[in-house]
Each structure stands twice: as C-alpha cells, then as structure tokens.
N, CA, C and O atoms as a GROMACS GRO file, in nm:
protein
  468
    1UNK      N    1   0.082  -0.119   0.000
    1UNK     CA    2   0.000   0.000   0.000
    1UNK      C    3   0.087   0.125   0.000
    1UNK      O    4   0.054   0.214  -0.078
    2UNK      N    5   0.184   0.142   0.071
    2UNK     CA    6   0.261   0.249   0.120
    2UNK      C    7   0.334   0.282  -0.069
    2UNK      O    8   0.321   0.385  -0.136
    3UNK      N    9   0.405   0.153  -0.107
    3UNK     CA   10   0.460   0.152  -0.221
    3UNK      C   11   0.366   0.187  -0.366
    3UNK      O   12   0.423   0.245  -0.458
    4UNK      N   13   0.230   0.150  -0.378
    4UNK     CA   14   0.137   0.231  -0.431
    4UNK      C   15   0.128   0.364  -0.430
    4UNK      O   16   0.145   0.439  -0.526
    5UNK      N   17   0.094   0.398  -0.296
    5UNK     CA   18   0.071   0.549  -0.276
    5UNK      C   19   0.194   0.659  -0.317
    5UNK      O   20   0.166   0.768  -0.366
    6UNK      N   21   0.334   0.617  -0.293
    6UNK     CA   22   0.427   0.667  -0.310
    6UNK      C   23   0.417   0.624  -0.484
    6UNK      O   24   0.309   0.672  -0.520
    7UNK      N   25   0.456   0.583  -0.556
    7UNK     CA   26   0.391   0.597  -0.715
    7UNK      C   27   0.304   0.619  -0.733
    7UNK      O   28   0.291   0.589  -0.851
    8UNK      N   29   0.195   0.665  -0.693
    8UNK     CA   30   0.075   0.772  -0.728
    8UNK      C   31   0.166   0.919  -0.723
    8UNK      O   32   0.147   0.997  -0.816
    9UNK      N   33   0.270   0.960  -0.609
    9UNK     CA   34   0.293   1.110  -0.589
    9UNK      C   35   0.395   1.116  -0.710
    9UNK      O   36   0.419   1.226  -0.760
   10UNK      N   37   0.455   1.005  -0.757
   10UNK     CA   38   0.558   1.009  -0.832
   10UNK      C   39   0.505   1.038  -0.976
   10UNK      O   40   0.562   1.090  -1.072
   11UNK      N   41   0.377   0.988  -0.959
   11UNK     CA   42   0.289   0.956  -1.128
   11UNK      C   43   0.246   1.159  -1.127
   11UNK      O   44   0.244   1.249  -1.212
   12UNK      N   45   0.220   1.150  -0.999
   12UNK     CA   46   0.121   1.282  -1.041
   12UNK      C   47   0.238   1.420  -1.018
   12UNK      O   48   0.215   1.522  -1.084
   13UNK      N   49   0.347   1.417  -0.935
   13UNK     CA   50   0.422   1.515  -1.000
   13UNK      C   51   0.546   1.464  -1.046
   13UNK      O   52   0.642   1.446  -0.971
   14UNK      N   53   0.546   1.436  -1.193
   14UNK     CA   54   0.635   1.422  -1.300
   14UNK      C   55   0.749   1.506  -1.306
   14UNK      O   56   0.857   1.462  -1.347
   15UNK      N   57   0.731   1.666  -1.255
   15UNK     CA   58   0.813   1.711  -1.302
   15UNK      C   59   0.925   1.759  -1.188
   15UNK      O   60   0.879   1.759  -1.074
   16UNK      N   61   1.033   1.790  -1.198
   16UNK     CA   62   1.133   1.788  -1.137
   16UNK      C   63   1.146   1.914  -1.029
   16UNK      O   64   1.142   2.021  -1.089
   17UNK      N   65   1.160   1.927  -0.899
   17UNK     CA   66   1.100   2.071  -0.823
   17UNK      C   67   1.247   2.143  -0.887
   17UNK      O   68   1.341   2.078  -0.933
   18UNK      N   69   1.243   2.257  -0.881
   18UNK     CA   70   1.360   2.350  -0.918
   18UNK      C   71   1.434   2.385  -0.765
   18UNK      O   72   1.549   2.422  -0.742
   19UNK      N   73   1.354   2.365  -0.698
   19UNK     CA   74   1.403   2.427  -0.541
   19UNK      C   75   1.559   2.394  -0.500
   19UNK      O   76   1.576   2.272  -0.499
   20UNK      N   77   1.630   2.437  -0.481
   20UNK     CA   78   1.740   2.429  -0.477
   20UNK      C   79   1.845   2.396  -0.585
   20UNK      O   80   1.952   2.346  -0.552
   21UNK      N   81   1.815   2.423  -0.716
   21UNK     CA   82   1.882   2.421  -0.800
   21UNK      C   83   1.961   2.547  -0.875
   21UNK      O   84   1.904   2.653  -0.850
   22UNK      N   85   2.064   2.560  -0.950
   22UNK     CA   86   2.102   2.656  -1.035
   22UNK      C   87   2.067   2.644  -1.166
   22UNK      O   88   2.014   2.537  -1.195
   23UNK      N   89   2.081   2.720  -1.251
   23UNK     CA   90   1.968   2.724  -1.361
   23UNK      C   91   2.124   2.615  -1.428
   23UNK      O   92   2.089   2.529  -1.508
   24UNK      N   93   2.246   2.621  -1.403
   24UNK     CA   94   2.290   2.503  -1.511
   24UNK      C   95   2.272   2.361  -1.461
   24UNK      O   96   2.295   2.269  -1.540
   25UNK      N   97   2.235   2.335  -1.341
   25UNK     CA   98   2.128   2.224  -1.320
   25UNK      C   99   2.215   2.178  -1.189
   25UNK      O  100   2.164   2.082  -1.131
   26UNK      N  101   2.344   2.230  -1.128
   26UNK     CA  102   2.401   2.169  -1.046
   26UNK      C  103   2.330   2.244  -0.919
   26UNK      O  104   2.295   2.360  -0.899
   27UNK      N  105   2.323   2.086  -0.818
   27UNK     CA  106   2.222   2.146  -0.672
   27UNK      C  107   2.316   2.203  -0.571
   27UNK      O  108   2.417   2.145  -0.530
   28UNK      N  109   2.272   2.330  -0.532
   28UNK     CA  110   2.328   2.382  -0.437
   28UNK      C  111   2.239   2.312  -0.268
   28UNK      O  112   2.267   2.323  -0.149
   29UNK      N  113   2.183   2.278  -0.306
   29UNK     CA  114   2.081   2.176  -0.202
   29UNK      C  115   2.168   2.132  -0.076
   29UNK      O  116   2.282   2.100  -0.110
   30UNK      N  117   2.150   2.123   0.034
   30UNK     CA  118   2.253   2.029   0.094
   30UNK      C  119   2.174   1.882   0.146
   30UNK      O  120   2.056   1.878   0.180
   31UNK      N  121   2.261   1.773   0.144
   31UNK     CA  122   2.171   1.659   0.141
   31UNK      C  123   2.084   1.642   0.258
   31UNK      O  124   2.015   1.543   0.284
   32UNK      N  125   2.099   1.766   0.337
   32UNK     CA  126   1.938   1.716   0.457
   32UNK      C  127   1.834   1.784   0.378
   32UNK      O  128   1.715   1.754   0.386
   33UNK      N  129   1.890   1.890   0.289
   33UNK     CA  130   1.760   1.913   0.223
   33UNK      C  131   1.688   1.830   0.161
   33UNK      O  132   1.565   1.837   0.158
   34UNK      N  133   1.763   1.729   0.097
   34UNK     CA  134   1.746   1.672  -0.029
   34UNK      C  135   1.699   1.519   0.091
   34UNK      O  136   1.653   1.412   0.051
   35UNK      N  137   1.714   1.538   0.166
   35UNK     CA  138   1.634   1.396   0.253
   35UNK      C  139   1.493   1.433   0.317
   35UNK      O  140   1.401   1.363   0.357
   36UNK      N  141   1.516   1.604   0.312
   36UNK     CA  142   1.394   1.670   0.362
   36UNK      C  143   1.290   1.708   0.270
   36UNK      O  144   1.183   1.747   0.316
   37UNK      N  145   1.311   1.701   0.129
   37UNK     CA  146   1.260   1.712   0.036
   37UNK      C  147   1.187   1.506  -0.007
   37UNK      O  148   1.064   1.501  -0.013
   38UNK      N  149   1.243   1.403  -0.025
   38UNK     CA  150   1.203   1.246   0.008
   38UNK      C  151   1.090   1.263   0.097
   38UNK      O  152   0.970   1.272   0.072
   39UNK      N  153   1.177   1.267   0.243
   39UNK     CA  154   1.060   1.220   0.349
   39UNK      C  155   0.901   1.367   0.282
   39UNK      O  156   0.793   1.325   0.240
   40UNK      N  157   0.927   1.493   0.288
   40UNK     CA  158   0.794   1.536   0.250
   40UNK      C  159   0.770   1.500   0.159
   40UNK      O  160   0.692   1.586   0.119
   41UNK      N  161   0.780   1.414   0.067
   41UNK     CA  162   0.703   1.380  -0.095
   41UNK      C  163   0.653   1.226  -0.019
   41UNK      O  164   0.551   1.171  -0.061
   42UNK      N  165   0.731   1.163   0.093
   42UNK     CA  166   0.626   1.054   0.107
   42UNK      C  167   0.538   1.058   0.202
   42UNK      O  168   0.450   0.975   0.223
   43UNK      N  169   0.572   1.201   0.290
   43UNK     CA  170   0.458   1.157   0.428
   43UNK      C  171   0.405   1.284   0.397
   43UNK      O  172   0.303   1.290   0.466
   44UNK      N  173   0.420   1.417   0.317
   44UNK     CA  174   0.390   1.539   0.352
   44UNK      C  175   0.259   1.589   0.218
   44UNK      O  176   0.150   1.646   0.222
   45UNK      N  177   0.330   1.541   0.128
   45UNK     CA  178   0.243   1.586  -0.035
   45UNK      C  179   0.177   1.562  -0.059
   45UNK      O  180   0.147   1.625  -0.160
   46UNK      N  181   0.072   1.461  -0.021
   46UNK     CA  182  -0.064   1.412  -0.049
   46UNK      C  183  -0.143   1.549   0.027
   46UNK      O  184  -0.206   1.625  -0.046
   47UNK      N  185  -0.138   1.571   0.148
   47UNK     CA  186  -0.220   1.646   0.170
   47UNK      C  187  -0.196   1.795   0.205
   47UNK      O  188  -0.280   1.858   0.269
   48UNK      N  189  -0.061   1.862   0.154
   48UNK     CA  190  -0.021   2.006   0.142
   48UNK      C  191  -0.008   2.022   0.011
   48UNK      O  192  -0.008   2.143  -0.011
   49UNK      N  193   0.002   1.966  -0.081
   49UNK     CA  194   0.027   1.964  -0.230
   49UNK      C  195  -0.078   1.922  -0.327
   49UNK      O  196  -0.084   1.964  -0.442
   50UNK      N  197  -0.160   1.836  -0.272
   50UNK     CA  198  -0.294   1.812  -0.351
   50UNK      C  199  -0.230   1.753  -0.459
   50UNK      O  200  -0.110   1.757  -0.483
   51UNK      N  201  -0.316   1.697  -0.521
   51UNK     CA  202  -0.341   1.557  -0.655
   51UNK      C  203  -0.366   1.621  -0.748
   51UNK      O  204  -0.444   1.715  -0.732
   52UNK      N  205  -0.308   1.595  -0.890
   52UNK     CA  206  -0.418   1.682  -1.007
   52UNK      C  207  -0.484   1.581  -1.053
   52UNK      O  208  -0.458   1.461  -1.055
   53UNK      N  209  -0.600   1.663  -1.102
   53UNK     CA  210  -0.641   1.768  -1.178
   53UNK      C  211  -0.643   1.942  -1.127
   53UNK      O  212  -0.587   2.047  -1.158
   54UNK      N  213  -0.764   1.884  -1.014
   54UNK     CA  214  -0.776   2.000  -0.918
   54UNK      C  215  -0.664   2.050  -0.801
   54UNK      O  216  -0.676   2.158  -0.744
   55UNK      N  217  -0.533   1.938  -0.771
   55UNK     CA  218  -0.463   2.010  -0.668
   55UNK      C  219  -0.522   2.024  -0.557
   55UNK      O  220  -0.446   2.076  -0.475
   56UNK      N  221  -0.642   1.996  -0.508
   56UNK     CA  222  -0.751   2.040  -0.392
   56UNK      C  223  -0.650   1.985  -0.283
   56UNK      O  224  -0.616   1.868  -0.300
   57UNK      N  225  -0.601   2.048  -0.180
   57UNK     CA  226  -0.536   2.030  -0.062
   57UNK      C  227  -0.626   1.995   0.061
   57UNK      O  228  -0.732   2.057   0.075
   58UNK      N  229  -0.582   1.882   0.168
   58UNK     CA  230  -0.666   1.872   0.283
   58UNK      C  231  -0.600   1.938   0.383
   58UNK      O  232  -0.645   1.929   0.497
   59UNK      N  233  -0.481   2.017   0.358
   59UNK     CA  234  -0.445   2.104   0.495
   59UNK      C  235  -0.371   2.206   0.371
   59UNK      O  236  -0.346   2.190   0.251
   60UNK      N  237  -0.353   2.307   0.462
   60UNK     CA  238  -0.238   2.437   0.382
   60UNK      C  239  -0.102   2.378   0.282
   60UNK      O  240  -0.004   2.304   0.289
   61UNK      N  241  -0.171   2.462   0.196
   61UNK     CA  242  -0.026   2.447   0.050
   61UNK      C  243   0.106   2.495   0.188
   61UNK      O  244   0.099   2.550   0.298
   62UNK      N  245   0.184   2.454   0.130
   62UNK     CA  246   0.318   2.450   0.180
   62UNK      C  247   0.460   2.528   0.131
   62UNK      O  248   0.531   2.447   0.072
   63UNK      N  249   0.488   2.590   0.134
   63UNK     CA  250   0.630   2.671   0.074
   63UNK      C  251   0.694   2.803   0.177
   63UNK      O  252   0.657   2.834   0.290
   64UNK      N  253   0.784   2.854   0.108
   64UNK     CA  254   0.883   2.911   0.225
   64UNK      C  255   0.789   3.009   0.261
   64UNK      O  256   0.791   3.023   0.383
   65UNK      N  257   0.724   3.069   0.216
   65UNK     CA  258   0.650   3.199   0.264
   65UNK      C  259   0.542   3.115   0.398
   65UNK      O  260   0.503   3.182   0.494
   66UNK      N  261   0.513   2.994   0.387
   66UNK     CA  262   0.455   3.010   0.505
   66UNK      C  263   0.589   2.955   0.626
   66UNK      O  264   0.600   3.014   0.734
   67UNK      N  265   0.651   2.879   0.602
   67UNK     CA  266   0.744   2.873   0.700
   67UNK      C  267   0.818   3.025   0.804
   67UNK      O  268   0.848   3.043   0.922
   68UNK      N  269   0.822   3.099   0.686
   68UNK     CA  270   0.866   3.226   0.753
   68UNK      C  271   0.808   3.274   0.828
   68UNK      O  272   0.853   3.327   0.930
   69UNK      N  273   0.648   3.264   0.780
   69UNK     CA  274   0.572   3.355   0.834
   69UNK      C  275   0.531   3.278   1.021
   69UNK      O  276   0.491   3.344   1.118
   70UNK      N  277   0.553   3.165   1.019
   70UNK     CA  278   0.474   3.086   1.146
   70UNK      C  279   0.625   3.012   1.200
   70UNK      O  280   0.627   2.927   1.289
   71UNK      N  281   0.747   3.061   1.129
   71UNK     CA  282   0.871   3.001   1.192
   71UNK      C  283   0.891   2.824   1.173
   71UNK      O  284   0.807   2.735   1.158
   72UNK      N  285   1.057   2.819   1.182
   72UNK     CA  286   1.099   2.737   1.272
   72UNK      C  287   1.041   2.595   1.312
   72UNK      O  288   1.016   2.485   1.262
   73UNK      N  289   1.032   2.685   1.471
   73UNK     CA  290   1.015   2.606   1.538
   73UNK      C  291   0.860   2.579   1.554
   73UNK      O  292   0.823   2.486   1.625
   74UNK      N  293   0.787   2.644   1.499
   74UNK     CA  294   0.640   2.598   1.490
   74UNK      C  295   0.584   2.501   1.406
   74UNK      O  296   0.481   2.442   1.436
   75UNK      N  297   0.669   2.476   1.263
   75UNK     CA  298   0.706   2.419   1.153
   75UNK      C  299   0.693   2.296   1.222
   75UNK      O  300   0.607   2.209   1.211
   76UNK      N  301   0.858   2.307   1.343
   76UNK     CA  302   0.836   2.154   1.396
   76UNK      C  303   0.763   2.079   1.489
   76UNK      O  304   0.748   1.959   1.512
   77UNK      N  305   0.710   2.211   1.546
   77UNK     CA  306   0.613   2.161   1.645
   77UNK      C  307   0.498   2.108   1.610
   77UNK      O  308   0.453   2.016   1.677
   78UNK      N  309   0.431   2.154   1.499
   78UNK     CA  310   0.323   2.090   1.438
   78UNK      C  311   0.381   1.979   1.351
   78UNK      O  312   0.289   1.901   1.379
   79UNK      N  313   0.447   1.916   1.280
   79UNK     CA  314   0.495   1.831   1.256
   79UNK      C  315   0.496   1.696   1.356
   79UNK      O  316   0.460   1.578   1.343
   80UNK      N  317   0.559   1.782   1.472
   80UNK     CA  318   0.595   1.624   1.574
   80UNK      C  319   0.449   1.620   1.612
   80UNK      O  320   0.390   1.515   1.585
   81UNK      N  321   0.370   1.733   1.680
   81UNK     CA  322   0.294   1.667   1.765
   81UNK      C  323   0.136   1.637   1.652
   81UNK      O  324   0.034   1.574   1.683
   82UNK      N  325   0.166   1.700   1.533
   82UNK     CA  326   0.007   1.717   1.482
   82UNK      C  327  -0.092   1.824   1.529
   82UNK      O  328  -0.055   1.934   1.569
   83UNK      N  329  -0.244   1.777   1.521
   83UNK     CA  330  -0.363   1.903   1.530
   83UNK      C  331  -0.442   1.805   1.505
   83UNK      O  332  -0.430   1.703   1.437
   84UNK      N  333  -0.548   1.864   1.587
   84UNK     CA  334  -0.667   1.747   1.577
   84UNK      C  335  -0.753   1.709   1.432
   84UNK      O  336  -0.850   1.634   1.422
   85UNK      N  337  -0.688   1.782   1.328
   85UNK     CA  338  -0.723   1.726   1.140
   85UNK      C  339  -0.573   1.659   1.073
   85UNK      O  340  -0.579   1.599   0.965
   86UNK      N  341  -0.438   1.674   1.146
   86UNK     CA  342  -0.351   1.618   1.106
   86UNK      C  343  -0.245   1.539   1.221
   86UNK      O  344  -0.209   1.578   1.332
   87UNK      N  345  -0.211   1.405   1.139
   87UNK     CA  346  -0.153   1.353   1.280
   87UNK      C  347   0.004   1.366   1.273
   87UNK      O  348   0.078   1.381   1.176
   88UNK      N  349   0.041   1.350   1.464
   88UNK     CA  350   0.171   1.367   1.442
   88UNK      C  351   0.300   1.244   1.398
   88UNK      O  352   0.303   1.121   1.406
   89UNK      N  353   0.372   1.321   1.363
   89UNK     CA  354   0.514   1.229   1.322
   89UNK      C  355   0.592   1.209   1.443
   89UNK      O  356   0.708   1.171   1.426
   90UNK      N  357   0.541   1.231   1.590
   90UNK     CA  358   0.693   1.235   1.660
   90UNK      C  359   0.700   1.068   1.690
   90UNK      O  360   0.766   1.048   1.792
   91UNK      N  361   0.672   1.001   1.657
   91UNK     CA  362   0.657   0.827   1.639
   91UNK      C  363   0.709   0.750   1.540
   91UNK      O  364   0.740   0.631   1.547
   92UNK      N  365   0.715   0.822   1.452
   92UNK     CA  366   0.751   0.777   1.296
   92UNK      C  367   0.888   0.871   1.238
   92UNK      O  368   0.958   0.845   1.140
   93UNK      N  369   0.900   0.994   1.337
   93UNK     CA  370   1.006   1.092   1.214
   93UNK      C  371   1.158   1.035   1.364
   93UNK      O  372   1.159   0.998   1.481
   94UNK      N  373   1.216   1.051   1.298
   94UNK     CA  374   1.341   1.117   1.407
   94UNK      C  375   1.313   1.299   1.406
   94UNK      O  376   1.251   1.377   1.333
   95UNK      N  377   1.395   1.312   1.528
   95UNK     CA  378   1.384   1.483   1.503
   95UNK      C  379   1.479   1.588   1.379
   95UNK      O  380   1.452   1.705   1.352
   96UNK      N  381   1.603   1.497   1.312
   96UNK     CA  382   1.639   1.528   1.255
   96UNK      C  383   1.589   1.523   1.122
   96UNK      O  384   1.625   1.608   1.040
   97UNK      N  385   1.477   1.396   1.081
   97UNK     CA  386   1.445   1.393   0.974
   97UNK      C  387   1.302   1.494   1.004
   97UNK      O  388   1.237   1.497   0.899
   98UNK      N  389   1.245   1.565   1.096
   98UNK     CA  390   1.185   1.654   1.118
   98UNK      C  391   1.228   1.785   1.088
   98UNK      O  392   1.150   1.870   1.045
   99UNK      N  393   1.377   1.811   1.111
   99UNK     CA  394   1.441   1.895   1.096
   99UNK      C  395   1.464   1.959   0.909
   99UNK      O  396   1.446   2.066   0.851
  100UNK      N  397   1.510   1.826   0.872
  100UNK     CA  398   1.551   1.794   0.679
  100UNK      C  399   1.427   1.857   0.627
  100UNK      O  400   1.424   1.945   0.541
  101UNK      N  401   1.302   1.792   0.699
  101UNK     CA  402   1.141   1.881   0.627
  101UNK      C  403   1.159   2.029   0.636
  101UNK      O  404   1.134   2.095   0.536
  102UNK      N  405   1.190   2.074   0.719
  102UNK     CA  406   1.162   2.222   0.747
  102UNK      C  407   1.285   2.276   0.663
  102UNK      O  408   1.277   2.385   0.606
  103UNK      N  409   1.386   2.206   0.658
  103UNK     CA  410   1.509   2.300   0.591
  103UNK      C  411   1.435   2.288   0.442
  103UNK      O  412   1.414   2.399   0.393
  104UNK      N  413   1.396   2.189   0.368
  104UNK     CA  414   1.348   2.168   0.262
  104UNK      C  415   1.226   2.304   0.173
  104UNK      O  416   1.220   2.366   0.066
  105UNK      N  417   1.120   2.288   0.343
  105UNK     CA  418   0.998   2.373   0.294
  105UNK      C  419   1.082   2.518   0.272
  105UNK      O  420   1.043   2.589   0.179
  106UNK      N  421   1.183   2.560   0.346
  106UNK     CA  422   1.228   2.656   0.343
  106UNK      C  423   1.276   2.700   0.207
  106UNK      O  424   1.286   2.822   0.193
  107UNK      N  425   1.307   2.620   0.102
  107UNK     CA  426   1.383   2.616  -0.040
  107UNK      C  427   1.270   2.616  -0.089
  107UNK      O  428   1.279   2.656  -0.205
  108UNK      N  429   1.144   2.588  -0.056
  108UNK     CA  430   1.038   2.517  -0.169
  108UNK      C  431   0.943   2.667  -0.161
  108UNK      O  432   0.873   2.719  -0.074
  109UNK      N  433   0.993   2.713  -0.341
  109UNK     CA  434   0.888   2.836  -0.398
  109UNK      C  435   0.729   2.758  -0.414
  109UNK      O  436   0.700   2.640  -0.433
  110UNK      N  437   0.672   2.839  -0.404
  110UNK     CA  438   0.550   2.779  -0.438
  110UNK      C  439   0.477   2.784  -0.630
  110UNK      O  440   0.370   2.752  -0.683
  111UNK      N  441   0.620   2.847  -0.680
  111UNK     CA  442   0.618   2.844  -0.842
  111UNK      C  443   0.681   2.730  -0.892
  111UNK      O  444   0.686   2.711  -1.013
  112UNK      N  445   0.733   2.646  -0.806
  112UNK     CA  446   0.831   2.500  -0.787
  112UNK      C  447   0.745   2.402  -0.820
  112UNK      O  448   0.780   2.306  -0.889
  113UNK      N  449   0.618   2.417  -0.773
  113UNK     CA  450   0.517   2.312  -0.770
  113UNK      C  451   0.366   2.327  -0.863
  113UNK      O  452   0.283   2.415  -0.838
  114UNK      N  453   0.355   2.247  -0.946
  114UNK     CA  454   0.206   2.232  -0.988
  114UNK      C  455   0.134   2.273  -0.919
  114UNK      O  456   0.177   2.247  -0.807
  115UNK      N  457   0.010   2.345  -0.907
  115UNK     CA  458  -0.058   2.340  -0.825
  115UNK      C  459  -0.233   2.420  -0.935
  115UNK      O  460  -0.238   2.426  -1.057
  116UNK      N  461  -0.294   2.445  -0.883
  116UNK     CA  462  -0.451   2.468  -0.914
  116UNK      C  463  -0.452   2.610  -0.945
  116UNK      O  464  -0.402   2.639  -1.054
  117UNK      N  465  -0.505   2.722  -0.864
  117UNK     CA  466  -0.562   2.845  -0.858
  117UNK      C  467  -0.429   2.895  -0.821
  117UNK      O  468  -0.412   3.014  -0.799
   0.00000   0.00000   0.00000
C-alpha cells in the first residue's frame, strides 16, 4: 500500500522541483535538504500539495513563505505533535528527519510546484 501510494505522488508530479537548484542544473541543495525534500514527498504531499487535476489540498499548500511567516520552530512543532485534522510524526520521524522537512519547505517556492488556482 505504502509503495502504491508513493507511485501515485511520483505519477502525479512528473516534473522535477527546481528548489534548490542553479539554472545550469548543479544542486546547491545540501543533502538534509534533499532527505527533507524524500521524506515530504512521502509523508507530507498528499495532503499540502494536492493531486491533479484540481490540486484540492486537505491542509495548507506548503512553501517558504509560510514557514517564515509561522517560523521554525512551529514548523516543527506541528509536525511532531500534529492538530486534531492532522496527525503527528513524533513516532515515525526522528527529530532530525523533522528537521531535513523544514530546511526543505524553506527552499520550496510555491512556483516549484504544480498546483490549481
């Protein structure tokens, strides 16, 4: 099931994020990004990134402008512990691979990603 779902995110965004790249294609990324960028495409993108056609999201689109705006450490706090419409990772993530997400969202434009409206 897990291996399904993860080729559904793979089927539905095809195309390659630019986020941390230089336009001659070499990544300035550093690899927690690039582990923080993995773990959110398998536990994070179904429901901050939405599916096409419609893209319809079940919690807030995701990119650096909201990280900035709500921080840090709030980033991780809702992450580990969840909210009573999303559950938490502090069971399933280490804190560092908690950490790799947030350095990631931080790189991720929201012109990076497919999205709807």
């Amino acid at each position: 099931m897990k291996r399904l779902l993860l080729l559904m995110v793979l089927i539905a965004f095809p195309c390659q994020l630019r986020a941390g790249q230089k336009q001659n294609g070499e990544t300035q990324a550093s690899g927690t990004a690039l582990k923080g960028k993995k773990l959110f495409f398998q536990r994070c993108s179904l429901c901050h990134l939405g599916m096409p056609i419609k893209y319809q999201t079940y919690g807030p689109f995701l990119d650096q402008t909201v990280i900035a705006r709500l921080g840090d450490d709030f980033a991780r706090e809702k992450i580990r512990n969840g909210s009573q419409v999303m559950p938490g990772f502090k069971y399933a993530l280490e804190p560092d691979e908690i950490d790799a997400i947030v350095l990631f969202l931080k790189t991720l434009k929201r012109d990076d990603v497919p999205h709807g409206s």
